[in-house]
C-alpha positions in Angstrom: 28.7 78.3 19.8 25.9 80.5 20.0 23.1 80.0 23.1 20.0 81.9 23.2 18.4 82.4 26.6 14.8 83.7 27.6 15.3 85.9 30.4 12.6 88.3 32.1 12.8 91.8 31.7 13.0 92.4 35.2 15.9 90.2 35.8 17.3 91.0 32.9 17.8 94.5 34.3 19.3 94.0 37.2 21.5 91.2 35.6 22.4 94.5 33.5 23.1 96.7 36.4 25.0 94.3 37.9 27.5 93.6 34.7 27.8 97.5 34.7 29.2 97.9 38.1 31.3 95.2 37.7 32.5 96.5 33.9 31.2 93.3 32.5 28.3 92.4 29.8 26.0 90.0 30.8 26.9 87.3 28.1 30.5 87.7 30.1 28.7 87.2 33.1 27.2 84.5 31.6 30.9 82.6 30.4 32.1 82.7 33.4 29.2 81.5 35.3 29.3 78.4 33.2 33.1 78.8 33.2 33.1 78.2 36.8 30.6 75.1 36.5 32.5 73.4 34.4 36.0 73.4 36.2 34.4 73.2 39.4 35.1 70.1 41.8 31.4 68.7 41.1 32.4 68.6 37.4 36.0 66.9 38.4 34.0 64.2 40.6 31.6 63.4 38.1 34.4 62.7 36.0 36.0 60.5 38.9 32.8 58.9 38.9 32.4 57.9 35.1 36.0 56.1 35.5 35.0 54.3 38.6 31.7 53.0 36.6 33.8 52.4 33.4 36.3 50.2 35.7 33.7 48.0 37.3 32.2 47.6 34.0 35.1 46.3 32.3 35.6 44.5 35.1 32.2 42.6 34.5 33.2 42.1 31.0 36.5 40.3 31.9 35.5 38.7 34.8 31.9 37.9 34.0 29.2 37.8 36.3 28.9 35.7 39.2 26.1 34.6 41.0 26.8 32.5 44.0 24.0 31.5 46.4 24.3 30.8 50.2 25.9 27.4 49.9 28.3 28.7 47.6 29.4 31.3 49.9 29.3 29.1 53.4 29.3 26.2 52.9 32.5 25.4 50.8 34.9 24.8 53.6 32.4 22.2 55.2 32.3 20.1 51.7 36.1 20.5 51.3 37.1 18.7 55.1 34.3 16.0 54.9 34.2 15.5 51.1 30.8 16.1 50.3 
């Protein structure tokens, strides 16, 4: 794949410098910059993420919303001994 970047002259330069002291072309820097980003630990927890969203939605799906109001949720065990 082929990416075209606008980079400043200045920077540029010293990018250049840089990949020349360290034997290395700047679209080489470049690789492994994005290299890095990509098989870093951010990149593996947004993937962690994803799953944990993908889980609770198929969760939803089977389960199906609930919406239970304040009776539901204290009052039950009052209904269920006096059988109201």
């Amino acid at each position: 794949m082929e990416l075209r970047l606008d980079i400043d002259d200045y920077v540029l330069s010293k990018v250049s410098a840089i990949g020349d002291a360290r034997d290395m072309t700047v679209e080489a820097m470049v690789v492994e910059y994005l290299t890095g980003i990509a098989t870093s630990e951010a990149s593996a927890r947004l993937e962690r993420i994803d799953k944990v969203r993908e889980a609770i939605k198929n969760a939803e799906d089977k389960a199906g919303i609930i919406n239970l109001n304040r009776d539901d949720l204290y009052d039950r065990p009052y209904r269920y001994y006096y059988g109201q």
